[in-house]
N, C-alpha and C positions, 0 to 999 in steps of 0.2 A: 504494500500500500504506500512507502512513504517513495520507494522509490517512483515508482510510477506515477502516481497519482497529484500526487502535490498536494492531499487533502491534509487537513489541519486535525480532523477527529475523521474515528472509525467505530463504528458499530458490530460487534458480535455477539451472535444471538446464537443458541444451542437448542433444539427444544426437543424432547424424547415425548413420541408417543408410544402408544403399545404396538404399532406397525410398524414402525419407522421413526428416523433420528436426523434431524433438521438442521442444518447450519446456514445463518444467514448472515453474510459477511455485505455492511453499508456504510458508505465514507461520502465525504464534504468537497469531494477533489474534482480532477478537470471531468470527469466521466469519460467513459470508454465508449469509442464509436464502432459502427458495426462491421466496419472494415479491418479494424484490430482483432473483435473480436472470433472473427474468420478468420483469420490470416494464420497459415502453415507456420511461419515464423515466430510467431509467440508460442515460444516453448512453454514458458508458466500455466499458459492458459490450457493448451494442448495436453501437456502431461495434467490439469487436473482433471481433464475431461475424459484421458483414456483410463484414468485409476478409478474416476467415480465408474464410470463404465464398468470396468473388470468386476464390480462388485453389485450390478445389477441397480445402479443409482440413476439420479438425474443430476441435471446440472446446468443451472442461466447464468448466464453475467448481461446485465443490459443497464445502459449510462444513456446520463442526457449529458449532453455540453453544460458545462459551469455549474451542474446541477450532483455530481458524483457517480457513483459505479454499485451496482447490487449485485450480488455473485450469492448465489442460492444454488448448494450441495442438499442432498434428500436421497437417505437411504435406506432401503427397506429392512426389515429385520426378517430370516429365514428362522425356520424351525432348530438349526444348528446352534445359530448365535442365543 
């Protein structure tokens, strides 16, 4: 966050349901536009996408210009865990 973003404050939120386990990561910063957050190049972005993946999760990040960045992880709980 502090590198990218430029935000001044960040928001993390955790929230456990009995299906699933919530992470809501919200900051103050330039906001991410949709072309970053496509882009092959943003490894950050790409490796949390293929990790939430491997484990049957979801995963947004969507920004407004001068407005900050919301990245929302969501992951199910199996009969295992």
């Amino acid at each position: 966050i502090i590198r990218h973003s430029g935000a001044s404050m960040a928001n993390v939120t955790i929230t456990i349901m009995p299906s699933f386990i919530e992470l809501v990561i919200k900051d103050d910063g330039r906001g991410i536009d949709a072309e970053s957050v496509n882009d092959p190049k943003s490894f950050g972005i790409t490796s949390i996408r293929e990790r939430v993946k491997n484990i049957s999760g979801d995963f947004t990040i969507t920004g407004e210009t001068g407005f900050g960045t919301t990245l929302t992880v969501k992951i199910p709980f199996t009969k295992k865990q």
